[in-house]
TIMIFI-554251 format. One record per residue: residue number from 1; residue in one letter; x, y, z of N, C-alpha, C in turn. Coordinates in pm, 1 decimal, always signed. Layout:
% TIMIFI-554251
NUM  A  X  Y  Z  X  Y  Z  X  Y  Z
...
% end
This chain:
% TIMIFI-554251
1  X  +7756.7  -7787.2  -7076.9  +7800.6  -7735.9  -7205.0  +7682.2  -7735.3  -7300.4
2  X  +7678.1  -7603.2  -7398.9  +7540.8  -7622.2  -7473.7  +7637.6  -7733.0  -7609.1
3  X  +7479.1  -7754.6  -7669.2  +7454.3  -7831.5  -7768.6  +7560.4  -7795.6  -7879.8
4  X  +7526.4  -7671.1  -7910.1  +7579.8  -7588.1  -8037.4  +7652.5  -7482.8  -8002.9
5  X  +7805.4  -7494.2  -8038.5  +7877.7  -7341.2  -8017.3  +7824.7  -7213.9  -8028.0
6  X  +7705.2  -7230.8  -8193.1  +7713.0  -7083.7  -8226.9  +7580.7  -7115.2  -8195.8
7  X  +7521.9  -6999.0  -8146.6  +7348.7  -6939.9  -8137.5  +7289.4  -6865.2  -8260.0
8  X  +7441.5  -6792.7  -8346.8  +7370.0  -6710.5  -8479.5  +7460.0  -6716.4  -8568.3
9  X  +7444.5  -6673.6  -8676.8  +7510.2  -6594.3  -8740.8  +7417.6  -6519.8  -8791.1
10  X  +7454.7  -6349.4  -8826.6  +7363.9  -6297.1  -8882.5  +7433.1  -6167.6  -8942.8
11  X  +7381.4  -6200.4  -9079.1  +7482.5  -6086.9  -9140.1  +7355.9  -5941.3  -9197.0
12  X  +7413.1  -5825.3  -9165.5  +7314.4  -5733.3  -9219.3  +7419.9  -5624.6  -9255.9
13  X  +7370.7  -5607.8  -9432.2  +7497.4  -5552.1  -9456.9  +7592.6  -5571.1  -9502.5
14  X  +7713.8  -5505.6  -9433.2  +7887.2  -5517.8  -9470.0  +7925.3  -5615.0  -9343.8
15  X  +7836.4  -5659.6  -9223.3  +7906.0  -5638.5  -9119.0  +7803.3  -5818.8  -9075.1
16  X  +7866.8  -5856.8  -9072.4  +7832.1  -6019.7  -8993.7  +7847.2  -6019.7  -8852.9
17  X  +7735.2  -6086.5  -8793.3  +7788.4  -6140.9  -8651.0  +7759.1  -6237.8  -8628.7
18  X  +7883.8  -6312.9  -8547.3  +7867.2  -6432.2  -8486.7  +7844.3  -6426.8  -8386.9
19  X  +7725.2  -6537.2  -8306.4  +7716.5  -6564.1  -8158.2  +7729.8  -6623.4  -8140.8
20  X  +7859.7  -6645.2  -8024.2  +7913.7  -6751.7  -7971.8  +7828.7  -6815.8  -7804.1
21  X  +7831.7  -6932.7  -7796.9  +7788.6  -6965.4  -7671.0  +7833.3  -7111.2  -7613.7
22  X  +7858.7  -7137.4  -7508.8  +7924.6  -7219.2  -7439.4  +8063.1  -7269.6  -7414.4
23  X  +8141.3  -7367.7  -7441.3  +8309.6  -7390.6  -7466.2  +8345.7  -7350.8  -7596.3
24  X  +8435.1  -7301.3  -7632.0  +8510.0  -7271.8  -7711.2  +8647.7  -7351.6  -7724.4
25  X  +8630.1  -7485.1  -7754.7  +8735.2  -7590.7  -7730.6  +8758.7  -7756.8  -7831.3
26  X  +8830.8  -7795.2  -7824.5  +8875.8  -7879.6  -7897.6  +8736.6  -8004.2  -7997.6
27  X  +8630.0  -7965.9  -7898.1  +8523.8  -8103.2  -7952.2  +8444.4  -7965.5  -8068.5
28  X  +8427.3  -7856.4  -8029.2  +8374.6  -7806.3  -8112.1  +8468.3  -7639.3  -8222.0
29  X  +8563.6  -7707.2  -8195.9  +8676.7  -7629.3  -8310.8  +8597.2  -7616.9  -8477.2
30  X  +8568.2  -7777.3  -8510.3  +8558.6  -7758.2  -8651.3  +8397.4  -7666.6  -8686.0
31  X  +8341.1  -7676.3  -8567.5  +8204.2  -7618.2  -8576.1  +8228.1  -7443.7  -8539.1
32  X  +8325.3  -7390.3  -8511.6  +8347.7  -7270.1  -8505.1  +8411.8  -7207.8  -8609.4
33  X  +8489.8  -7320.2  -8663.2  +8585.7  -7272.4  -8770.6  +8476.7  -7221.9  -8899.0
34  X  +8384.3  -7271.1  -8911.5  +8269.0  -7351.8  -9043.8  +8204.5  -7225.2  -8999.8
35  X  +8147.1  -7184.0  -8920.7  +8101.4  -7034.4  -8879.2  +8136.4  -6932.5  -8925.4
36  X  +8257.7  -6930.9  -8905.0  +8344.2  -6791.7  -8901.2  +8387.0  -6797.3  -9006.2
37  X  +8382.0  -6944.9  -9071.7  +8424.3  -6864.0  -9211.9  +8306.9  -6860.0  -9322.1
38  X  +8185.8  -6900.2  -9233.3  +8042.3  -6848.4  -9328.8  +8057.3  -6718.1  -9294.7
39  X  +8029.3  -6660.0  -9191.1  +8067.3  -6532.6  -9157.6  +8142.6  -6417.8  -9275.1
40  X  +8258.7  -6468.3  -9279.0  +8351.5  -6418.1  -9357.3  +8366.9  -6421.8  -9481.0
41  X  +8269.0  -6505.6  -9585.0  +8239.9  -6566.2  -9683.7  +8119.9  -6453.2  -9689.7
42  X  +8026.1  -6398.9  -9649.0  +7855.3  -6335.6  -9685.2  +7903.0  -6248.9  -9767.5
43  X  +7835.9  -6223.8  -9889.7  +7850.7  -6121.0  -9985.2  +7901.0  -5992.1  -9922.4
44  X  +7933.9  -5910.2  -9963.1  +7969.6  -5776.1  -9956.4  +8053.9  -5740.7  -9810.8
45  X  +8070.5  -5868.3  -9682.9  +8085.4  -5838.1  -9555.9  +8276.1  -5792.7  -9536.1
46  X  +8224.8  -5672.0  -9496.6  +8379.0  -5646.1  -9455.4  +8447.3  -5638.1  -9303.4
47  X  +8340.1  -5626.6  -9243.5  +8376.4  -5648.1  -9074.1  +8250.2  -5780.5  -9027.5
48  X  +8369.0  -5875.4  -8953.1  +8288.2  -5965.7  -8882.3  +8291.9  -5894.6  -8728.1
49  X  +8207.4  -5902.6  -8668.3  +8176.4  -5914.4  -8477.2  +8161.3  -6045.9  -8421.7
50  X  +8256.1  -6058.3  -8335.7  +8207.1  -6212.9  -8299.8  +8202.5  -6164.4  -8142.5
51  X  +8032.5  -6220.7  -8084.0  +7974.3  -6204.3  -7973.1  +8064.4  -6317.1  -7894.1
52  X  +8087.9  -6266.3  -7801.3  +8148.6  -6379.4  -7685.1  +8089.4  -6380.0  -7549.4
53  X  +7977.9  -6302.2  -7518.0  +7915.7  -6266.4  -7438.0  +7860.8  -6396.1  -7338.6
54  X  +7825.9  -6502.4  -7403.8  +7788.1  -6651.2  -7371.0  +7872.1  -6746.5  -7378.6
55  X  +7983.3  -6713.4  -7417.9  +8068.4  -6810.7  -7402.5  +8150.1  -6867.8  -7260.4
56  X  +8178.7  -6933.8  -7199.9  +8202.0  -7014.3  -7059.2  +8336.3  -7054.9  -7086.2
57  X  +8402.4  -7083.1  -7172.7  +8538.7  -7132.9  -7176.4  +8589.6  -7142.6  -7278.9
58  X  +8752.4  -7089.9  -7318.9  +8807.5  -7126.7  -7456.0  +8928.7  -7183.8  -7399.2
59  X  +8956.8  -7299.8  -7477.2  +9110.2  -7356.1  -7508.4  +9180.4  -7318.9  -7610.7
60  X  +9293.3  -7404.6  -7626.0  +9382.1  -7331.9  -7698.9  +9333.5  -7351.2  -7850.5
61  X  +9273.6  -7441.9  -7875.8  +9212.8  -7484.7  -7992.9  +9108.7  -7383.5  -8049.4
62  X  +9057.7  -7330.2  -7986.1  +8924.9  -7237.5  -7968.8  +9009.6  -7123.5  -8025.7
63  X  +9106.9  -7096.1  -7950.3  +9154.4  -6948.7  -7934.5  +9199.0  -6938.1  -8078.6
64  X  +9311.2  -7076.2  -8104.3  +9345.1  -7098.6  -8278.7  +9247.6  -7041.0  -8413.7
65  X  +9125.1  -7126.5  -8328.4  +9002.9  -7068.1  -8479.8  +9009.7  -6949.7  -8454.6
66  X  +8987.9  -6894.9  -8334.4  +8979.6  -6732.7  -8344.5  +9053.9  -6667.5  -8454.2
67  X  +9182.2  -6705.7  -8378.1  +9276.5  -6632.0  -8445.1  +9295.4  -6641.8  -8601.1
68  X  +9292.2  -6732.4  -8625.1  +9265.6  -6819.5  -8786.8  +9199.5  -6767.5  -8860.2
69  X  +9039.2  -6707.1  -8823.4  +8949.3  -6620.8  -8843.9  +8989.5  -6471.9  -8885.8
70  X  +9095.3  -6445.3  -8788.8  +9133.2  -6294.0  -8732.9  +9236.9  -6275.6  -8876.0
71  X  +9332.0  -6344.2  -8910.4  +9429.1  -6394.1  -8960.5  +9366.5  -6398.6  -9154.2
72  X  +9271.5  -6471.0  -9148.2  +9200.6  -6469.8  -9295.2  +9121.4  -6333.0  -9329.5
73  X  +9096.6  -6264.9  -9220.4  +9031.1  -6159.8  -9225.7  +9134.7  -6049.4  -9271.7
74  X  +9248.4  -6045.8  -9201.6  +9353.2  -5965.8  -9197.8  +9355.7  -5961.8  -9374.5
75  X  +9395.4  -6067.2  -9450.9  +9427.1  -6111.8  -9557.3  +9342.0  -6100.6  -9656.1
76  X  +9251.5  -6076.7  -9624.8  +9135.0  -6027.0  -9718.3  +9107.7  -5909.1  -9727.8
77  X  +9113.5  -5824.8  -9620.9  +9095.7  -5656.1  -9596.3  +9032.4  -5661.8  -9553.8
78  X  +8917.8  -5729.6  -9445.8  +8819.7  -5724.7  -9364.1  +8853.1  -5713.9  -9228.4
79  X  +8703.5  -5681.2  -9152.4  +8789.9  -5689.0  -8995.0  +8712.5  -5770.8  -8921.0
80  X  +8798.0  -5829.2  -8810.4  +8733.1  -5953.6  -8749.1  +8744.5  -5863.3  -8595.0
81  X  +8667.4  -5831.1  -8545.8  +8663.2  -5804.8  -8346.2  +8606.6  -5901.2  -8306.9
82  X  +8649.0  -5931.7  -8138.2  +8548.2  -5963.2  -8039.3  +8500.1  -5867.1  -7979.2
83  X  +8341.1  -5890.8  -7967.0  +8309.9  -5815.5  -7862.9  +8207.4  -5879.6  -7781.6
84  X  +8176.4  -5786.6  -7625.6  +8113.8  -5843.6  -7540.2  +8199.8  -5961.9  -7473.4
85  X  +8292.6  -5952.3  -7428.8  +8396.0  -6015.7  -7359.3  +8426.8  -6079.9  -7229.7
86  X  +8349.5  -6159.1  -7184.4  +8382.7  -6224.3  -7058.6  +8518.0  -6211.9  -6985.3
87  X  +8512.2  -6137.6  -6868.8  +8608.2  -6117.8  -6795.9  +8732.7  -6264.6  -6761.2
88  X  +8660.7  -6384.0  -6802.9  +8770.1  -6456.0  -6793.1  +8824.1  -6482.3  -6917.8
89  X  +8735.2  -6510.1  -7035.4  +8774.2  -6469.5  -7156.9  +8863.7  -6361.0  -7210.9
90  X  +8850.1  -6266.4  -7147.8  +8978.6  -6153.3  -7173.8  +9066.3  -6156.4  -7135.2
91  X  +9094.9  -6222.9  -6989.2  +9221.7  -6256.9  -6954.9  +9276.4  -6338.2  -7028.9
92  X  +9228.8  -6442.1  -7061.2  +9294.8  -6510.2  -7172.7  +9354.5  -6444.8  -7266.6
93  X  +9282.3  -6379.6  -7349.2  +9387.0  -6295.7  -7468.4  +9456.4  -6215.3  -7442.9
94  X  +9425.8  -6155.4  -7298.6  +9566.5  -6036.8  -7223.0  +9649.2  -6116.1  -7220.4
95  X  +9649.2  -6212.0  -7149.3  +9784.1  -6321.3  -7092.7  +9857.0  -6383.2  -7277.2
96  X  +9771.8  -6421.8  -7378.1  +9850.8  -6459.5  -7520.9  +9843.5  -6358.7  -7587.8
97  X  +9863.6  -6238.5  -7560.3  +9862.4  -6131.5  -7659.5  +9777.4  -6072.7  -7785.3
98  X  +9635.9  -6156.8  -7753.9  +9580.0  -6186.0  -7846.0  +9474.7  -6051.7  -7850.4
99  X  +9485.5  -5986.6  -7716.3  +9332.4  -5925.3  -7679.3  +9308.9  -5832.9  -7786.1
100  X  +9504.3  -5726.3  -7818.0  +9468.2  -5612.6  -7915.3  +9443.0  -5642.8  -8005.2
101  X  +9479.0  -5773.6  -8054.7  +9415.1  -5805.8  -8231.0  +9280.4  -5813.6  -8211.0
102  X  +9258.7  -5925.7  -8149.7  +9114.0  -5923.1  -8117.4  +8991.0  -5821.2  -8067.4
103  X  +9058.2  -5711.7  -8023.3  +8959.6  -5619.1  -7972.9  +8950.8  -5483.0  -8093.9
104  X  +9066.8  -5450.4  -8098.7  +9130.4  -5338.9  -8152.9  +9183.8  -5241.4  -8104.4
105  X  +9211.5  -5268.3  -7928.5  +9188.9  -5186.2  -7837.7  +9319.6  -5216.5  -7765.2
106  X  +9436.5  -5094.6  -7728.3  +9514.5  -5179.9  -7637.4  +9540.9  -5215.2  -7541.2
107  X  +9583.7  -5291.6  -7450.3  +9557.4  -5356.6  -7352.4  +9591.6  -5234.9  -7243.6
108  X  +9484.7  -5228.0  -7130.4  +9504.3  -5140.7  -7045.1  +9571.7  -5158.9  -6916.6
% end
């Protein structure tokens, strides 16, 4: 497991991204949450991207911040995607319904 959930944040623009890398799970929840909502916090940003490309595993805790993220975004008028999606990672949000919020895309 790496050190640090996130590898970036980097906002240019309207449009923030987060890079995610390693578990996505209960020891590092509050360190994803604190991300995503710097993310979502950058002046002028109206769409976040959150990279999942490096990520190795999410629990349900993980999936929560996501959504939490997805959810504050909704509520603000901004937009929150994943992208770059690990094939086991996507099953996950196919199987909790999560993928079309999360992607924007519907499930195929």
């Amino acid at each position: 497991m790496l050190e640090d959930v996130t590898s970036a944040v980097r906002i240019d623009g309207d449009t923030a991204t987060v890079r995610l890398a390693g578990e996505l799970d209960v020891e590092k929840a509050d360190e994803l949450r604190a991300k995503l909502d710097e993310a979502l916090s950058g002046p002028g940003v109206t769409t976040v991207l959150v990279d999942l490309g490096a990520v190795e595993f999410v629990d349900s805790t993980g999936l929560g911040a996501l959504m939490a993220a997805y959810n504050r975004a909704t509520a603000a008028g901004q937009v929150l995607r994943a992208v770059d999606i690990p094939t086991r990672v996507e099953r996950l949000f196919a199987i909790t319904g999560t993928l079309t919020l999360l992607t924007g895309s519907p499930v195929s």
